[in-house]
C-alpha positions as CSV (number, residue, x, y, z in Angstrom):
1,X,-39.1,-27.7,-25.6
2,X,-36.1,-29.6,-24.0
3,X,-35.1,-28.4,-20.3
4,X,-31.2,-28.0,-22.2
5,X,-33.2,-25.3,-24.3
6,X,-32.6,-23.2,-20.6
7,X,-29.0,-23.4,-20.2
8,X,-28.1,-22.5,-24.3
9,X,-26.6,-19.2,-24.4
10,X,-27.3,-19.3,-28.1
11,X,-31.1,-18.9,-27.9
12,X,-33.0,-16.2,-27.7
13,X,-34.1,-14.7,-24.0
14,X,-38.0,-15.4,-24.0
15,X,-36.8,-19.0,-25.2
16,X,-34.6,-19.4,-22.4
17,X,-37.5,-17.7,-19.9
18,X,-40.1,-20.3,-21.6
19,X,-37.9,-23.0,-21.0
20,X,-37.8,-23.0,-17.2
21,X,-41.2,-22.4,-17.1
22,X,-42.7,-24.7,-19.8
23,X,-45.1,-27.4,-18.6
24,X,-48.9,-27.5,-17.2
25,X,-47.9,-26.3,-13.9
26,X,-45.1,-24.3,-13.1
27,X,-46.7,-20.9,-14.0
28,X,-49.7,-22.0,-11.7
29,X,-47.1,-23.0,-8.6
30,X,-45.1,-20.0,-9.0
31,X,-48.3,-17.8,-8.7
32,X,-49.1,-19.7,-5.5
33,X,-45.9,-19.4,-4.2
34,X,-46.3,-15.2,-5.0
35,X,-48.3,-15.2,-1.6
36,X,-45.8,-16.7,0.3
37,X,-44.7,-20.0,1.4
38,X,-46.3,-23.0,1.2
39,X,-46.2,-26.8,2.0
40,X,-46.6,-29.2,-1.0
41,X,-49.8,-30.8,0.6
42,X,-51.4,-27.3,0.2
43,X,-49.7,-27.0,-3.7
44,X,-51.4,-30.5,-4.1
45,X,-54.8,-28.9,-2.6
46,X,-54.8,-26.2,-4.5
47,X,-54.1,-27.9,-8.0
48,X,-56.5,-30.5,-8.1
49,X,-54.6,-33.4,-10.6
50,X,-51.2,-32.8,-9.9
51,X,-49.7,-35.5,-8.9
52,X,-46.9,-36.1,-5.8
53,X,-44.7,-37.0,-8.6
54,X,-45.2,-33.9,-11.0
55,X,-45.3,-31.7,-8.1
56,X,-41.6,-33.2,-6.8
57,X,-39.9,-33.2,-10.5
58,X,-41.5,-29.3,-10.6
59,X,-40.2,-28.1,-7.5
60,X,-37.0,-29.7,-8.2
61,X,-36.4,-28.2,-11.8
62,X,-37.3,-25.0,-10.2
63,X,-34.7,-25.3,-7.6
64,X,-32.6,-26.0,-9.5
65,X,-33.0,-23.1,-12.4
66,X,-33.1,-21.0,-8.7
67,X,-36.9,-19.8,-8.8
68,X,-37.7,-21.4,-5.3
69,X,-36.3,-22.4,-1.9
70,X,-37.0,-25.4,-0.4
71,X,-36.9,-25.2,3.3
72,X,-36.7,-28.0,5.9
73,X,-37.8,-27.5,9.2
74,X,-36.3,-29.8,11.6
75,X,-39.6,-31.4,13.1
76,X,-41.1,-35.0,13.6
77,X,-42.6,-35.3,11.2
78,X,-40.8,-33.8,8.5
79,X,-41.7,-30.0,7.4
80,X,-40.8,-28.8,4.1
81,X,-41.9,-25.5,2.8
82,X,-41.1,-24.0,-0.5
83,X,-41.1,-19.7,-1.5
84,X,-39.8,-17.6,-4.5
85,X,-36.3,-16.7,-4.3
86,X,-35.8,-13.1,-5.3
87,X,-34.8,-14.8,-8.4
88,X,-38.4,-16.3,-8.9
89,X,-40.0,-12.9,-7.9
90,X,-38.3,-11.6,-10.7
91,X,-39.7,-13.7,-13.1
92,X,-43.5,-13.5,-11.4
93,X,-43.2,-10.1,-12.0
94,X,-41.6,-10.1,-15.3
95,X,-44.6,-12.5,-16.1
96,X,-47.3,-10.1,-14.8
97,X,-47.6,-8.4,-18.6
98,X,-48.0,-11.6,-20.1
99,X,-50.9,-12.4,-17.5
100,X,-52.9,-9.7,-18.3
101,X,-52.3,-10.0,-21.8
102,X,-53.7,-13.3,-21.6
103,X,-56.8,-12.1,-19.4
104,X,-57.5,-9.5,-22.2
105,X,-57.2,-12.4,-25.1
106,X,-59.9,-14.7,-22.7
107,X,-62.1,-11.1,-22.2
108,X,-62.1,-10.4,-26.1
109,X,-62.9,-14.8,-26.9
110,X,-65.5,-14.4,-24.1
111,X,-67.6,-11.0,-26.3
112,X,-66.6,-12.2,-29.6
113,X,-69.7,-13.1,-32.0
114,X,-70.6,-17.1,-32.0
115,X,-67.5,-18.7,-33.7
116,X,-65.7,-15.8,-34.5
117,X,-62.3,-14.4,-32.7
118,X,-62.5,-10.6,-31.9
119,X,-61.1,-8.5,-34.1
């Protein structure tokens, strides 16, 4: 899905939603960001194999589609922080449903029979 997918009034909402959160890691940073701010050394931490780079462009595209605020503190050396908008909070919670749907799909996969989805 193409990041312009985001900003086409002509698609449909949970397209548009998908879009600005499509990719390995955004999901995963914005539920780290749920418990407040953090620095992207800890983001880096806490996601073993994202990369500096990912992390940046990630960060970015979400400030930029207004999900988080990037903060920074006026300190030798440098201190940048990032935290949900109210904007991102939105969507976190909006994307709570979808979470424990997905915790209910791994629960039935996990006491299915050998080879065979639940039914």
């Amino acid at each position: 899905m193409t990041r312009s997918r985001a900003l086409d009034p002509n698609v449909c909402g949970v397209t548009a939603a998908i879009a600005v959160i499509d990719g390995k890691w955004k999901t995963a940073l914005l539920w780290l960001l749920e418990s407040g701010p953090r620095r992207p050394g800890e983001l880096r931490r806490l996601l073993p194999g994202l990369t500096e780079k990912v992390l940046t462009q990630a960060l970015r595209e979400m400030e930029t589609d207004g999900l988080v605020h990037r903060e920074v503190h006026d300190v030798l050396p440098l201190k940048t922080e990032y935290s949900l908008t109210g904007f991102g909070r939105e969507l976190s919670e909006a994307l709570a449903p979808v979470s424990d749907w997905g915790h209910r799909r791994l629960e039935r996969l996990t006491t299915a029979p050998e080879g065979r989805p639940a039914s």
